[in-house]
Every structure is written in C-alpha cells, then in structure tokens.
KEZA-777616 format. One record per residue (C-alpha): residue number from 1; residue in three letters; chain; x negated, y, z negated. Coordinates in Angstrom, 3 decimals. Layout:
<pts>
k:NUM&r:ALA&c:A&xx:X&yy:Y&zz:Z .
...
</pts>
This chain:
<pts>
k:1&r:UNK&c:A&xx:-17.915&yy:-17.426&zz:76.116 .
k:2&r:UNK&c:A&xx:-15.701&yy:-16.923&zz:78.823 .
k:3&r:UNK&c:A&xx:-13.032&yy:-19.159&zz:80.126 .
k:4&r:UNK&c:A&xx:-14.346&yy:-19.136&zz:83.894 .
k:5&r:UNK&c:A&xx:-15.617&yy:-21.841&zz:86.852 .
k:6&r:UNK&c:A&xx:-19.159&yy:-20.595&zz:86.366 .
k:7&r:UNK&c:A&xx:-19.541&yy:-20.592&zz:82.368 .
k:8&r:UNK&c:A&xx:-21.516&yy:-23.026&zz:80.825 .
k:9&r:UNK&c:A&xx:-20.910&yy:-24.848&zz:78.243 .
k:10&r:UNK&c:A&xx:-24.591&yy:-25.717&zz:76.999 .
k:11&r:UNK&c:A&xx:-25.700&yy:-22.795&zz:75.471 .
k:12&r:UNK&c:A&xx:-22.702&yy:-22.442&zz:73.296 .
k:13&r:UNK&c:A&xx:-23.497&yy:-25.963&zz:71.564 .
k:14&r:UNK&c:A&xx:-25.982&yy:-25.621&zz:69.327 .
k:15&r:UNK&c:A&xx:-24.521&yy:-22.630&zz:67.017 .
k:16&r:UNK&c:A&xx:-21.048&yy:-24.290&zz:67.849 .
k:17&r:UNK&c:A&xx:-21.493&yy:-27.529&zz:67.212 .
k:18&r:UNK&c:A&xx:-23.562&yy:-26.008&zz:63.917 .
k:19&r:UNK&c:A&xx:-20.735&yy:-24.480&zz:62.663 .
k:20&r:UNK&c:A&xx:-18.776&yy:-27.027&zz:63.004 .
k:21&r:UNK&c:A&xx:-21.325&yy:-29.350&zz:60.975 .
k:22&r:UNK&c:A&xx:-21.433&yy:-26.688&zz:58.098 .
k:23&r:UNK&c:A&xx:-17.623&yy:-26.509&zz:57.993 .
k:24&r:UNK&c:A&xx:-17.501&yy:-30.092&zz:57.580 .
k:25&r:UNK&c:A&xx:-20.441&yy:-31.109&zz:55.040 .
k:26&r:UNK&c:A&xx:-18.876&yy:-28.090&zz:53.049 .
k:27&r:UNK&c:A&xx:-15.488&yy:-29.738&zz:53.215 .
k:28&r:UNK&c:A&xx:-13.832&yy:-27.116&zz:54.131 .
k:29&r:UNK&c:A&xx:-10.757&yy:-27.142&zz:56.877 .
k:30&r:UNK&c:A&xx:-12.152&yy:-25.367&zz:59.938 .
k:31&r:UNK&c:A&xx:-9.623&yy:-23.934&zz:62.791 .
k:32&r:UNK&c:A&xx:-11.556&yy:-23.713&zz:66.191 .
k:33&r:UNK&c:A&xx:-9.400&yy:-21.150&zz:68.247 .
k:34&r:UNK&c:A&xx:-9.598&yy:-18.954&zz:71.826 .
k:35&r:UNK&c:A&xx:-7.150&yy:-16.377&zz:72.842 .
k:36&r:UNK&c:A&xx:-4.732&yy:-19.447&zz:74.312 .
k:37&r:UNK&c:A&xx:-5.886&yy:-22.494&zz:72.408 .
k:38&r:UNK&c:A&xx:-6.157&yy:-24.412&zz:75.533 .
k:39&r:UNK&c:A&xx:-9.575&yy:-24.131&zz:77.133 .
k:40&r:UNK&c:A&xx:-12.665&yy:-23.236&zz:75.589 .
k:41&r:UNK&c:A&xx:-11.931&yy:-23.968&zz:71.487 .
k:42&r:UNK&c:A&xx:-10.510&yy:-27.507&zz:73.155 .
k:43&r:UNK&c:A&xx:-13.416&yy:-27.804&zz:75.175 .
k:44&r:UNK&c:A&xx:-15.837&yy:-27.283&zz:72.139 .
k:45&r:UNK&c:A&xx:-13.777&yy:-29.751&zz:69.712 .
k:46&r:UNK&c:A&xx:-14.292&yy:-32.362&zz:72.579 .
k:47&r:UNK&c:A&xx:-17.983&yy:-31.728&zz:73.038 .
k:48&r:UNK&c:A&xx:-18.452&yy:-32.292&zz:69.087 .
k:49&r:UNK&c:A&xx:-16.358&yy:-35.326&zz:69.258 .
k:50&r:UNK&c:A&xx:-18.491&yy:-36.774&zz:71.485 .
k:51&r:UNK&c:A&xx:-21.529&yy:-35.389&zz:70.138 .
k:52&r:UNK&c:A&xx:-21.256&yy:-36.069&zz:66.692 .
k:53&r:UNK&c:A&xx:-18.578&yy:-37.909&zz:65.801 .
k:54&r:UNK&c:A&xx:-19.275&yy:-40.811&zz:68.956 .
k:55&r:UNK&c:A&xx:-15.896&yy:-40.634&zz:70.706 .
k:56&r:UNK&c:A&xx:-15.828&yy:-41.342&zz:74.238 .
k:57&r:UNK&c:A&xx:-14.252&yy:-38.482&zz:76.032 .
k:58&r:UNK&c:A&xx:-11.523&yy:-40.573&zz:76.912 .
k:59&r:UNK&c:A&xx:-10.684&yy:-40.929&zz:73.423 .
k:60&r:UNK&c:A&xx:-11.348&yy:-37.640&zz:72.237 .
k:61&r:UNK&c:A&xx:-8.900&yy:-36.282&zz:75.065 .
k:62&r:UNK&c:A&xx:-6.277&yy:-38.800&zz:73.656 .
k:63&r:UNK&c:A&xx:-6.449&yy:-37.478&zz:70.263 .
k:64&r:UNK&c:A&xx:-6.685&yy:-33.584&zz:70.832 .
k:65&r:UNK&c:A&xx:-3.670&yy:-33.479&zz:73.138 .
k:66&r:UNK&c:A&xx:-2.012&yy:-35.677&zz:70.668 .
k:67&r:UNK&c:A&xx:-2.462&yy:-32.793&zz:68.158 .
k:68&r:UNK&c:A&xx:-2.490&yy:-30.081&zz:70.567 .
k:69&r:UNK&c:A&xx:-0.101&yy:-30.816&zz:73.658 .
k:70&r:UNK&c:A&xx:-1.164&yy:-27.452&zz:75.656 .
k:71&r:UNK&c:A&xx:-4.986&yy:-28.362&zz:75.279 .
k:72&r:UNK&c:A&xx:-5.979&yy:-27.607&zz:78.821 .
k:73&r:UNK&c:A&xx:-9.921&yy:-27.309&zz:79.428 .
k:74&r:UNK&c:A&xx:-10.571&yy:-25.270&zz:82.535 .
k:75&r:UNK&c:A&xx:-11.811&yy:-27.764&zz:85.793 .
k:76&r:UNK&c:A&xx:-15.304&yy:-27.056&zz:85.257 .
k:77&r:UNK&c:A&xx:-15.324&yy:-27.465&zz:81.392 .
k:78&r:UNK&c:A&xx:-13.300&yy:-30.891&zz:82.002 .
k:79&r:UNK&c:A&xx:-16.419&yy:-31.511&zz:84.701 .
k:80&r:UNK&c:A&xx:-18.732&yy:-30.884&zz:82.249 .
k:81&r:UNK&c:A&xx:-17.411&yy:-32.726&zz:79.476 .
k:82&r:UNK&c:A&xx:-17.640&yy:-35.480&zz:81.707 .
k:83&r:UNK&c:A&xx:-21.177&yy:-34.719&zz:82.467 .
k:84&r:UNK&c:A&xx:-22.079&yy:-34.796&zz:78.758 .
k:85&r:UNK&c:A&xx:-19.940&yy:-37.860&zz:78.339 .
k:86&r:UNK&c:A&xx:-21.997&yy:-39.572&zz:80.722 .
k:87&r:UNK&c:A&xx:-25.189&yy:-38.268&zz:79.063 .
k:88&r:UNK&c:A&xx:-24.161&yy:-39.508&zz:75.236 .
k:89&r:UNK&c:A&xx:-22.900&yy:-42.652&zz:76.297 .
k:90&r:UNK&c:A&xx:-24.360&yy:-43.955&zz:79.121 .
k:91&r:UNK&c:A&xx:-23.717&yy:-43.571&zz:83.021 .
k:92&r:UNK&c:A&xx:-20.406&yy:-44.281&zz:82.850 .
k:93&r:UNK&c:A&xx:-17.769&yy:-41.575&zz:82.215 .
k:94&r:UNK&c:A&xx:-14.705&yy:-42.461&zz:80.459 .
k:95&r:UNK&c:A&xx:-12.891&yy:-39.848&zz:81.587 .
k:96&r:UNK&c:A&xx:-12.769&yy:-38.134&zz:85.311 .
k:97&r:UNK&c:A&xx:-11.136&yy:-35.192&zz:86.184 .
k:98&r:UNK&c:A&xx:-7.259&yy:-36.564&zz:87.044 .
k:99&r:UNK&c:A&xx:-7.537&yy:-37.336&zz:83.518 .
k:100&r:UNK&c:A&xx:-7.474&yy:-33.815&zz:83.024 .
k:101&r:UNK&c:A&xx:-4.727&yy:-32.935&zz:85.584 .
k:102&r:UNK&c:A&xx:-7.116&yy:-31.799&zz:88.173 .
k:103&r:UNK&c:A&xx:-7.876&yy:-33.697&zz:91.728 .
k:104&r:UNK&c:A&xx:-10.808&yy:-35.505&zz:92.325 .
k:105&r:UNK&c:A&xx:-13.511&yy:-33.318&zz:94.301 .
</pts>
C-alpha cells in the first residue's frame, strides 16, 4: 500500500483487518507500523476501530493521537475513513476532514 491521494484503502481490509483479528484472539501484542507511523498503519488501526471494535471515527481519532501524537492519515485516507464511518454507523460522519487538519473541500 502506498501512502498516496489515489490509494485505496478497501482492498487492504480484509487481510488487514484479518491480521489484526488473529493477533488479537491469539492474545498476542500486535505493532501495526509504516515507514513514518503516521499515515497508512494509523489509517488501518482506525478502520478496525471502527470496524470491529464499534468506535465512531471521532473517537477512534481521539484515542490514536492520544497514543500516537504524529498520527497523520493522508487527506484522502482521512476522506475515506469518513466514508466508511458513515457506512458502519449510519449517514452521519463523526468526524470531517478539519478534524484531521485538512480544509473542507
């Protein structure tokens, strides 16, 4: 996966999110990392969050910058997470993009 506009974050989820499932029924810690730690391990921990833990995006932002202040998804990971926020919880996002640092488009 790279950590550009035009990836997508969809067909990463299934073996990621996966993974992530195995780590955790196994008990076993788990460290989700990327060459900065910012962007696309963040962006996966938030999508499993939401997917399978039932955080709102909101609150999974709240909690993985708490732990990791330089967490930074990219502005089209951040628009995507709010896509898929929308799509697990309803129609209403509860996060938009200035959450993220980025301006409104």
């Amino acid at each position: 996966m790279r950590d550009r506009r035009t990836e997508e974050l969809a067909p990463f989820l299934p073996e990621a999110l996966a993974f992530l499932d195995e780590a955790k029924s196994s008990g076993i810690k788990c460290l989700v990392y990327c060459l900065a730690g910012s962007s696309r391990s963040v962006s996966m921990v938030l999508a499993y969050l939401i997917m399978r833990e039932g955080f709102s995006l909101h609150d999974a932002w709240v909690l993985v910058k708490s732990r990791r202040p330089v967490a930074q998804p990219n502005c089209s990971f951040a628009a995507q997470l709010i896509e898929l926020d929308r799509s697990v919880h309803g129609s209403c996002a509860s996060a938009t993009l200035a959450d993220f640092g980025f301006d409104e488009e």
